[in-house]
C-alpha positions as CSV (number, residue, x, y, z in Angstrom):
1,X,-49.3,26.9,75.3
2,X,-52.4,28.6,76.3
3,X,-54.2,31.2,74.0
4,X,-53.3,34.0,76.4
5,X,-49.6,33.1,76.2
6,X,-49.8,33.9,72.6
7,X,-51.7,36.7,72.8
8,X,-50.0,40.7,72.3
9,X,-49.7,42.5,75.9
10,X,-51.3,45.7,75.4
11,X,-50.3,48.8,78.2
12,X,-54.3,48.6,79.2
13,X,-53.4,45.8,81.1
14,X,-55.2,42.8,79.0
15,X,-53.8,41.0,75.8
16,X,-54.6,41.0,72.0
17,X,-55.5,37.8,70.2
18,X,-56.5,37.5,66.2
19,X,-59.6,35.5,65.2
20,X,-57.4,32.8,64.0
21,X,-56.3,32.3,67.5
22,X,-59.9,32.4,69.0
23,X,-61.3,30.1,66.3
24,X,-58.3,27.5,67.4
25,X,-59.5,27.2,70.9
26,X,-63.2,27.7,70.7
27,X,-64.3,25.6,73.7
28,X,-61.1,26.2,75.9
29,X,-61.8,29.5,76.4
30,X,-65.1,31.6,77.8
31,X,-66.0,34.2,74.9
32,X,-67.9,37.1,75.8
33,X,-69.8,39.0,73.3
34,X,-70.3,42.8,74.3
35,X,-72.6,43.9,71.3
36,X,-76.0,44.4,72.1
37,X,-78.6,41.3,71.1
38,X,-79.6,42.7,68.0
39,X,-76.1,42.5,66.4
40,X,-75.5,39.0,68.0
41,X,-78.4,37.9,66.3
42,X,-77.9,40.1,62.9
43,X,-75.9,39.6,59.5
44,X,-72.1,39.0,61.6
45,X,-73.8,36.3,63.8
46,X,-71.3,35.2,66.7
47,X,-69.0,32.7,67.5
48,X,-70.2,29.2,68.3
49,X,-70.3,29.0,72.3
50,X,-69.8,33.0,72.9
51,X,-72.5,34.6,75.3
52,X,-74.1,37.9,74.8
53,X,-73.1,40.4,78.1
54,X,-73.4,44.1,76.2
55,X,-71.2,46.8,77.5
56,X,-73.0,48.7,79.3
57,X,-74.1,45.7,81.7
58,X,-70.4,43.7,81.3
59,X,-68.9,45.4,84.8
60,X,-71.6,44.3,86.9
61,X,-72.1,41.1,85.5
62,X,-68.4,40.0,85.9
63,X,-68.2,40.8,89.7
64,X,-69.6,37.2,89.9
65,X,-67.0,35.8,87.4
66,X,-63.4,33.9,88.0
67,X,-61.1,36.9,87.5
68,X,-58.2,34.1,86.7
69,X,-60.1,32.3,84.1
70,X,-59.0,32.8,80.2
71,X,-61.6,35.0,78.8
72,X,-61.9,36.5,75.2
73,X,-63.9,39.8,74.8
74,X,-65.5,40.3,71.4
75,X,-67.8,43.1,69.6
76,X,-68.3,44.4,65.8
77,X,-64.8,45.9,65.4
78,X,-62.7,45.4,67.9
79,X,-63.6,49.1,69.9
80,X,-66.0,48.0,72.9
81,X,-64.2,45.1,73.4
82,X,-61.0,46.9,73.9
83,X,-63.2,48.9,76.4
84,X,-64.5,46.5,78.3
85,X,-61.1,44.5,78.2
86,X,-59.4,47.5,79.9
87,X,-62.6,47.8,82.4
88,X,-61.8,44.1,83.6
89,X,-58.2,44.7,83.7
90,X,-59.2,47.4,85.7
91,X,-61.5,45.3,87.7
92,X,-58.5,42.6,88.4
93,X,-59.3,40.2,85.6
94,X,-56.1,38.7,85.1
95,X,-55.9,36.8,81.5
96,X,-58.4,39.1,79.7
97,X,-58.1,38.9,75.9
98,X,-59.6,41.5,73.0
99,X,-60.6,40.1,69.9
100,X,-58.5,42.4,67.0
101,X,-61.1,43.8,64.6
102,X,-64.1,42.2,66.1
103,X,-67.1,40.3,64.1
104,X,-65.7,42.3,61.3
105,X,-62.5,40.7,61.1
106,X,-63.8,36.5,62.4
107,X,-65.7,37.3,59.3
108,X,-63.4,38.3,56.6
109,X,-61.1,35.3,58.0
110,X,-64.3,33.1,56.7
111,X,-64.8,31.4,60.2
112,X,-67.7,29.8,61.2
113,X,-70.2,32.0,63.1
114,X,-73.8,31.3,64.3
């Protein structure tokens, strides 16, 4: 079963998955960071293999992307992630995933981050 299969439908039109569930298929899944480069690099780190796309630049940089492809959206909380989720939903990203409380959250859970 795929992580979007387990993830919580949302009525935005992308899915809700827990750090757990990221953290079990890091490297089957693309993980988008949408914080800007200072947090990716500051006290939260990221998650191994994410890539840093901030918000404000996430809609034009996915017009290149494969709107079928499993893809995880992750900030500090779980807020601009949810945004940029509902954007790509929007946009006709079909198996678009937020990250549920964010760096905040993969942190607490005591995952490993970079």
């Amino acid at each position: 079963m795929s992580l979007f299969d387990q993830a919580s439908p949302t009525p935005q039109g992308f899915r809700d998955v827990t750090p757990a569930q990221v953290h079990e298929y890091l490297g089957k899944v693309r993980i988008v960071d949408v914080r800007e480069p200072s947090e990716f690099t500051g006290e939260l780190g990221h998650i191994p293999g994410a890539e840093l796309v901030p918000l404000a630049t996430v809609t034009d940089q996915a017009s290149s992307w494969n709107r079928s492809a499993d893809l995880v959206l992750v900030c500090r909380s779980g807020g601009r992630s949810g945004r940029a989720a509902a954007a790509l939903a929007a946009m006709g990203f079909q198996r678009v995933m937020n990250m549920v409380g964010g760096m905040l959250a993969y942190k607490e859970a005591g995952l490993p981050r970079e």
